[in-house]
N, CA and C atoms as an extended XYZ file, in Angstrom:
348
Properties=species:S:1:pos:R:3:atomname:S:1:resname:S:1:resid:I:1 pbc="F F F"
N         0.835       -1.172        0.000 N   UNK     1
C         0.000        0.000        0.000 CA  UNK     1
C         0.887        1.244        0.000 C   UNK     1
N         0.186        2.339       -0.922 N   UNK     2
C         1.158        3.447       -0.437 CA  UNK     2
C         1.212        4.288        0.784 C   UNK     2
N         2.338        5.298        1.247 N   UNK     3
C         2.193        5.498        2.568 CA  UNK     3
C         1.050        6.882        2.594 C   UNK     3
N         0.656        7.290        1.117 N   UNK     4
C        -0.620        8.360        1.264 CA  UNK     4
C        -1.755        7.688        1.832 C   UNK     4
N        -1.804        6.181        1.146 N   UNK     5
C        -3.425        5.799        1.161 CA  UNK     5
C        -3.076        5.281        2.711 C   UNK     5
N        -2.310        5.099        3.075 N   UNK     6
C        -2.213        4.055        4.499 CA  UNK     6
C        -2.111        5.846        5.487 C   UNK     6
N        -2.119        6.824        5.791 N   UNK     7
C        -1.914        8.313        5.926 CA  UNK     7
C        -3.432        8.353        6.273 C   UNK     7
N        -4.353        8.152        5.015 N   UNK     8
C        -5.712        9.120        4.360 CA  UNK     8
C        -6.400        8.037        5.148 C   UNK     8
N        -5.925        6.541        5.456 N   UNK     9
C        -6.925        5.234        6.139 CA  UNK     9
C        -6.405        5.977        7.594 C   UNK     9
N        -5.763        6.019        8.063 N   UNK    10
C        -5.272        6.215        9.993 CA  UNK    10
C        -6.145        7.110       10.288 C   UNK    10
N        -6.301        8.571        9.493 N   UNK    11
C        -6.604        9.657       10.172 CA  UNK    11
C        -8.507        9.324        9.561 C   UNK    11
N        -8.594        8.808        8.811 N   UNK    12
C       -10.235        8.300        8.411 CA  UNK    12
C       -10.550        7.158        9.856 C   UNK    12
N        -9.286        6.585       10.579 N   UNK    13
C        -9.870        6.320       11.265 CA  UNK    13
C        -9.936        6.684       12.642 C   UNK    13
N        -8.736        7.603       13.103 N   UNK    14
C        -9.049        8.939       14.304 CA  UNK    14
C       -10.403        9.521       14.231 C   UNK    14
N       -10.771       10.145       12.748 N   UNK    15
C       -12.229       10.686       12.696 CA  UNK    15
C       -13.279        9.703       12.889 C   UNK    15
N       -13.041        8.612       12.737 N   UNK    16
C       -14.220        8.080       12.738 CA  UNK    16
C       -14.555        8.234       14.625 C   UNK    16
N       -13.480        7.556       15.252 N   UNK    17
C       -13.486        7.527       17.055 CA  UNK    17
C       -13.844        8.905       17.440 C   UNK    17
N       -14.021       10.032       16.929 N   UNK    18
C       -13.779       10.996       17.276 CA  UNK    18
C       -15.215       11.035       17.323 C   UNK    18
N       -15.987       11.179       15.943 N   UNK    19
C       -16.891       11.293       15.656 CA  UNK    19
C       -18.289       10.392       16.348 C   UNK    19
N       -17.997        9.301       17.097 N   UNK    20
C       -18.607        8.286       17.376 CA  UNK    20
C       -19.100        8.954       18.439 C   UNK    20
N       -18.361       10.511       19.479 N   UNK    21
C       -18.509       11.267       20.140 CA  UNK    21
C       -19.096       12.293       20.222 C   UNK    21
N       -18.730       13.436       19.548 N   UNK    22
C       -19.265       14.324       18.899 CA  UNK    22
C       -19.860       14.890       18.101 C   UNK    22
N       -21.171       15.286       18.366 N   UNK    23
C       -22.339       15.536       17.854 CA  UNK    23
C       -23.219       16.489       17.970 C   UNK    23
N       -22.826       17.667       17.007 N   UNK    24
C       -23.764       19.169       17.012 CA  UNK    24
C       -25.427       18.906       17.108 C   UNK    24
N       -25.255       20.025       17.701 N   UNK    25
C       -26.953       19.979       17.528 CA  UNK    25
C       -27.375       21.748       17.748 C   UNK    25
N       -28.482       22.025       17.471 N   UNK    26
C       -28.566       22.923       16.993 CA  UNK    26
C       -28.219       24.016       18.133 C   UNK    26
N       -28.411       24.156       19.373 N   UNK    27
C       -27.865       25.111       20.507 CA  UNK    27
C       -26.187       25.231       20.467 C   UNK    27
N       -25.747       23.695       20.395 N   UNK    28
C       -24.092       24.045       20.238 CA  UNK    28
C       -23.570       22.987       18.951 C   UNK    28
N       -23.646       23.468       17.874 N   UNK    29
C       -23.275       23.239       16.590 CA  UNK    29
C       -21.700       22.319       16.628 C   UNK    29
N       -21.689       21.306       15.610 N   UNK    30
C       -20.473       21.333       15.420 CA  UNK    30
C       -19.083       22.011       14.423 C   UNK    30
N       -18.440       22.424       15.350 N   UNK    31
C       -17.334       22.910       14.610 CA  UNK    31
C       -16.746       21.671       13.731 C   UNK    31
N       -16.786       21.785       12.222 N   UNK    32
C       -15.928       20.726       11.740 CA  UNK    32
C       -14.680       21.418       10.774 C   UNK    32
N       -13.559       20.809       11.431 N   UNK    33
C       -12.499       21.120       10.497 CA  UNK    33
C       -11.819       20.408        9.348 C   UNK    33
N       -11.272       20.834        8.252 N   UNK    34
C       -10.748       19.497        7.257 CA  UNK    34
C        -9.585       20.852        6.620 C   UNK    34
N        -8.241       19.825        6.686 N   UNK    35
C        -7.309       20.692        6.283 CA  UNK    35
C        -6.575       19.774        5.021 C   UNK    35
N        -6.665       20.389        4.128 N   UNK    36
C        -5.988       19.990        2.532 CA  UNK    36
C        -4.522       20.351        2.341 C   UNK    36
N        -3.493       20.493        1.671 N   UNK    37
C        -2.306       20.638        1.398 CA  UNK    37
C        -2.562       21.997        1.295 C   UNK    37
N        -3.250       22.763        0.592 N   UNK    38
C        -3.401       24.104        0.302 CA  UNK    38
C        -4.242       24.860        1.588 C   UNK    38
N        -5.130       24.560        2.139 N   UNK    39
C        -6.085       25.192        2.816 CA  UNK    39
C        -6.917       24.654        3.351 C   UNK    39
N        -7.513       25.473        4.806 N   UNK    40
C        -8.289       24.885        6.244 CA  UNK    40
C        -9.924       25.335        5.759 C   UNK    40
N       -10.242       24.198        5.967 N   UNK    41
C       -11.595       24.785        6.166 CA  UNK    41
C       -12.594       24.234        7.199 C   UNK    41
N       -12.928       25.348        7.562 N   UNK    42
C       -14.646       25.032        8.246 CA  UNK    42
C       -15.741       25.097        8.707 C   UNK    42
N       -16.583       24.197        8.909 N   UNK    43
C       -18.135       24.368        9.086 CA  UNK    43
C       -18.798       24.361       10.351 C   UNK    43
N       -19.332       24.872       10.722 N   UNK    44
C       -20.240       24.965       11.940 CA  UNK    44
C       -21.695       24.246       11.309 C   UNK    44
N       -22.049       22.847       11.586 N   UNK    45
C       -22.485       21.941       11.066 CA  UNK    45
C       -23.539       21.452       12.212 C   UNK    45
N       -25.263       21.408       12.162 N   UNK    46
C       -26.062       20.831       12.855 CA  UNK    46
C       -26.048       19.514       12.352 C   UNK    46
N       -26.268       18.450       13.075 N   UNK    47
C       -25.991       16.905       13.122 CA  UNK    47
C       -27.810       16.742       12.982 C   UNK    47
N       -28.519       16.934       13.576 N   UNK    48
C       -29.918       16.363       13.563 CA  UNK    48
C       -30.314       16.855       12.632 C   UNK    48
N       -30.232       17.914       11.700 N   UNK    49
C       -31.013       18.412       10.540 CA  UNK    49
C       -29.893       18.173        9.400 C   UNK    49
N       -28.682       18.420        9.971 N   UNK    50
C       -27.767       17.967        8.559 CA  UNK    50
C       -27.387       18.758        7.941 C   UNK    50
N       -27.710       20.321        8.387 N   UNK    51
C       -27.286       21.646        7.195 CA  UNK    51
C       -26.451       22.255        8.194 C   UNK    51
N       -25.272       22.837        7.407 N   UNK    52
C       -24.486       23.683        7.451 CA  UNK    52
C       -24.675       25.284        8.077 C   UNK    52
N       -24.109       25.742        9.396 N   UNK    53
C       -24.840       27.031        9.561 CA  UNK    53
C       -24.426       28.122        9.384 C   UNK    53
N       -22.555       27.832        9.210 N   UNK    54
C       -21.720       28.783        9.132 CA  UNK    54
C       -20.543       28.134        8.393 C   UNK    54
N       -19.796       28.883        7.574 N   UNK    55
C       -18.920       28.080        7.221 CA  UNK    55
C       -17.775       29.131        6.484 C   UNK    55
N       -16.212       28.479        6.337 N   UNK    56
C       -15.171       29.721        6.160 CA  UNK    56
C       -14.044       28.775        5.752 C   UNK    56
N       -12.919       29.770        5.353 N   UNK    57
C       -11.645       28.592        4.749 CA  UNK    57
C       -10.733       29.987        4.748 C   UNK    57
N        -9.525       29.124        4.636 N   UNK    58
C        -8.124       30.231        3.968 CA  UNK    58
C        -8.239       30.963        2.898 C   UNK    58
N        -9.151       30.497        2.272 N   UNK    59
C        -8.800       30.918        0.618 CA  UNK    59
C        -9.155       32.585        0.917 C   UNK    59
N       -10.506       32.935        1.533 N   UNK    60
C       -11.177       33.850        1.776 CA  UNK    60
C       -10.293       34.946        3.142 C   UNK    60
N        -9.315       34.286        3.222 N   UNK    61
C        -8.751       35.764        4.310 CA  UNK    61
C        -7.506       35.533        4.165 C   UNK    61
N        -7.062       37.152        4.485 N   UNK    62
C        -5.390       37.187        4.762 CA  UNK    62
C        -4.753       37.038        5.523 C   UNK    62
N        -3.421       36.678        5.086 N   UNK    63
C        -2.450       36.500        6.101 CA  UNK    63
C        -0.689       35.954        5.604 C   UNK    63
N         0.070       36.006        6.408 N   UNK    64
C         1.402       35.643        6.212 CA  UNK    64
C         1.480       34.278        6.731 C   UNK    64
N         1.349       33.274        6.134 N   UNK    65
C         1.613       31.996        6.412 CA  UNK    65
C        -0.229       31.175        6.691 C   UNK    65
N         0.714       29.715        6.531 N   UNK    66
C        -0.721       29.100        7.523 CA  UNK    66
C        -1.355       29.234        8.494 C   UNK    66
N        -0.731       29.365        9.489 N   UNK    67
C        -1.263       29.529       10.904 CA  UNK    67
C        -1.441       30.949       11.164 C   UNK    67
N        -1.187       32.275       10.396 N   UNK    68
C        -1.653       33.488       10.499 CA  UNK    68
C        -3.045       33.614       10.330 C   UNK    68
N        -3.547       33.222        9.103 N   UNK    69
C        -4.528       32.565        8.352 CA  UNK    69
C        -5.168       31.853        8.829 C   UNK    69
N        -5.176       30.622        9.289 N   UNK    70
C        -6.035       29.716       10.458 CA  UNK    70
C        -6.353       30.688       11.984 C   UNK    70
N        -5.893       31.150       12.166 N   UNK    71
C        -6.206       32.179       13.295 CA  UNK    71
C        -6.942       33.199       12.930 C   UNK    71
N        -7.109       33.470       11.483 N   UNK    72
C        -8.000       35.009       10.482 CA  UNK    72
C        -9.551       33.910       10.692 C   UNK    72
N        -9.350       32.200       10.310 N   UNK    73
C       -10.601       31.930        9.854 CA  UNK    73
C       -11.053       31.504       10.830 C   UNK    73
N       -10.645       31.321       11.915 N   UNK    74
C       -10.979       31.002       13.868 CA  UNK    74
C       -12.081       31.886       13.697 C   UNK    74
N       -11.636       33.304       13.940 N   UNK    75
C       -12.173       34.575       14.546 CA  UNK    75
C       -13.452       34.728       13.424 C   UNK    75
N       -13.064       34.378       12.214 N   UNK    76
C       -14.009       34.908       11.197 CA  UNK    76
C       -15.195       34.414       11.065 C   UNK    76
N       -14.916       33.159       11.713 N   UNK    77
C       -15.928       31.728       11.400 CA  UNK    77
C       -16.911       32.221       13.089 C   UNK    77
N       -16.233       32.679       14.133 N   UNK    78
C       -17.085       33.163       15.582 CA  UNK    78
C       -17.623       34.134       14.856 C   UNK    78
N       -17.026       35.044       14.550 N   UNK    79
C       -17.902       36.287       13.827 CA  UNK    79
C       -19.659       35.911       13.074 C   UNK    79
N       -19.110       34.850       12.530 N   UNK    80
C       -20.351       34.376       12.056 CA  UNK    80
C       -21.376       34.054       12.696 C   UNK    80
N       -20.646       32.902       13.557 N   UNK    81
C       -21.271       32.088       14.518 CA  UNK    81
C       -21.960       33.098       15.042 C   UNK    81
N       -21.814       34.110       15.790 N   UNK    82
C       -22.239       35.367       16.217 CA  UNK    82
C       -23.839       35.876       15.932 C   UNK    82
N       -23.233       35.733       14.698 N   UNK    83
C       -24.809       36.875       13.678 CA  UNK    83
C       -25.679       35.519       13.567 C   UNK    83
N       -25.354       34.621       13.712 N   UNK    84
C       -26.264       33.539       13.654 CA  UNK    84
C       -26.779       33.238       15.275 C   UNK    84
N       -26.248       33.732       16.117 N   UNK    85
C       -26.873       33.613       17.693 CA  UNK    85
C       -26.122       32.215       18.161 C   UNK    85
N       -24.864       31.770       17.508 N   UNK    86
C       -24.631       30.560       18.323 CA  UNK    86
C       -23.153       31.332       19.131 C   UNK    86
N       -23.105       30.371       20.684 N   UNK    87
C       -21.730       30.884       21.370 CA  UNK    87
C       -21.371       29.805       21.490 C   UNK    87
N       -21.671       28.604       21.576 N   UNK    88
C       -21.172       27.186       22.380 CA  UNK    88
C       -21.272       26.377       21.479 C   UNK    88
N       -19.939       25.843       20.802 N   UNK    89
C       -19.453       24.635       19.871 CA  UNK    89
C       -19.026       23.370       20.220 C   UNK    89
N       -19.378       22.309       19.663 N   UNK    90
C       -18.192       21.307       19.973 CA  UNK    90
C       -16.726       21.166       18.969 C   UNK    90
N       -15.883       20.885       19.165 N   UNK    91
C       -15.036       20.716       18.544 CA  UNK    91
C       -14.179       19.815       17.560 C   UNK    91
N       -14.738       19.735       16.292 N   UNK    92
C       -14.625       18.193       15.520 CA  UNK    92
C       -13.206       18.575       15.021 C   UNK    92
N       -12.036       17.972       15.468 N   UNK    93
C       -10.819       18.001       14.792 CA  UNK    93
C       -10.730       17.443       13.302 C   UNK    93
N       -11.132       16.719       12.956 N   UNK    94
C       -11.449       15.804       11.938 CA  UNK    94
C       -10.497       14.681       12.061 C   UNK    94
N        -9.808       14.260       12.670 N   UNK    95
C        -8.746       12.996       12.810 CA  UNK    95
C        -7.327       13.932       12.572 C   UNK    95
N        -7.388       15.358       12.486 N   UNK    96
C        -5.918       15.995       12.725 CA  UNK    96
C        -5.523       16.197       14.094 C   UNK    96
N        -3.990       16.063       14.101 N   UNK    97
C        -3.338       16.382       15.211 CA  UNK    97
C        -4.019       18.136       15.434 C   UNK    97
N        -4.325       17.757       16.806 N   UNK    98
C        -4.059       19.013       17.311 CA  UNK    98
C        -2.794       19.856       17.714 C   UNK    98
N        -2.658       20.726       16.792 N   UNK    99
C        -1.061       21.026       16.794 CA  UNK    99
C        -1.075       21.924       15.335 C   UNK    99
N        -0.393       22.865       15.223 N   UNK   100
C        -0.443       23.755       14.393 CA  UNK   100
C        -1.493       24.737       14.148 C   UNK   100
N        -1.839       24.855       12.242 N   UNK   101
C        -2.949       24.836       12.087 CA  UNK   101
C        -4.437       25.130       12.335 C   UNK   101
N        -4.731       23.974       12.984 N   UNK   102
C        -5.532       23.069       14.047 CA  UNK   102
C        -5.511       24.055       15.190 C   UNK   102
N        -4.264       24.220       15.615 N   UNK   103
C        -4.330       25.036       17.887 CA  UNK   103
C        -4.855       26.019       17.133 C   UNK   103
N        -4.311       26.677       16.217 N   UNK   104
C        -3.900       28.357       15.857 CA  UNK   104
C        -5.748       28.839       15.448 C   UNK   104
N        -6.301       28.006       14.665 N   UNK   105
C        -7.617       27.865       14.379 CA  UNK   105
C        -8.787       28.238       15.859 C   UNK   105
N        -8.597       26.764       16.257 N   UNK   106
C        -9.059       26.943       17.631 CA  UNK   106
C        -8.882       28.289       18.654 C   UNK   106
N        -7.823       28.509       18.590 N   UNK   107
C        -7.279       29.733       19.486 CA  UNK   107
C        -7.886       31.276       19.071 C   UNK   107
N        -7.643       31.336       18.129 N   UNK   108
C        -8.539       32.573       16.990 CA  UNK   108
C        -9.633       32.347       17.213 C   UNK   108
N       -10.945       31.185       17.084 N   UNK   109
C       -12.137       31.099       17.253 CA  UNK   109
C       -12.540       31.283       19.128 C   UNK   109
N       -11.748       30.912       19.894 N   UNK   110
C       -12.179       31.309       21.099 CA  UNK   110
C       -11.358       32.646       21.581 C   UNK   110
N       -10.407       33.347       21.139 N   UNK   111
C       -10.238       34.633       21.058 CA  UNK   111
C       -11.477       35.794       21.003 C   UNK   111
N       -12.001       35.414       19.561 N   UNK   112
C       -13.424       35.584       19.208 CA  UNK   112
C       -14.646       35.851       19.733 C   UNK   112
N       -14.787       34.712       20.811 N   UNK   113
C       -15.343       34.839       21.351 CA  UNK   113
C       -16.122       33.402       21.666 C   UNK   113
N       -16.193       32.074       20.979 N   UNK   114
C       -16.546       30.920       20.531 CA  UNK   114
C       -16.381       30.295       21.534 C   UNK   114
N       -17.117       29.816       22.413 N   UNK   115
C       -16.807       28.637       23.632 CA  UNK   115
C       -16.653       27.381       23.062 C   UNK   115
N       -15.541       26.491       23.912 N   UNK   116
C       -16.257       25.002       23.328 CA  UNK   116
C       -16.326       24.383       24.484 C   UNK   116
């Protein structure tokens, strides 16, 4: 097997354990994150209805580096959360290390103002 597809199976299966846990609902939404080679993105996602309530990525803000940027779409994505009346998230890593990225994200969104 290659070491991408054996990579893309481990962390498909962190998310899955993760997920077996955490579960938005509409008072405290889930935060879901998914980070690509190029760019972070994510959704503030109700689980019982299934739609999307807020949602944001790198592509859409500035910054000097990744983690400048993941900290722009933290804050940007509470901002939202905001005008939509939500304060209290759970936190879906998606099967990424928490670490980078990922903290810098998190950290910006409860800067913000975003509980989890």
């Amino acid at each position: 097997m290659k070491t991408s597809s054996i990579k893309t199976e481990k962390r498909a299966r962190r998310h899955g354990r993760i997920r077996s846990t955490v579960v938005g609902t509409a008072e405290r939404p889930r935060l879901a994150v998914f980070r690509s080679n190029r760019s972070l993105y994510v959704q503030l996602i109700n689980d019982e209805t299934g739609t999307t309530l807020a949602a944001s990525d790198t592509r859409s803000v500035k910054g000097e580096g990744m983690k400048a940027r993941a900290r722009a779409v933290g804050s940007d994505l509470a901002a939202k959360a905001k005008a939509a009346g939500i304060a209290k998230v759970v936190f879906d890593r998606g099967g990424f290390l928490y670490a980078g990225s990922i903290r810098e994200l998190a950290d910006g969104a409860r800067e913000a103002g975003l509980a989890f």
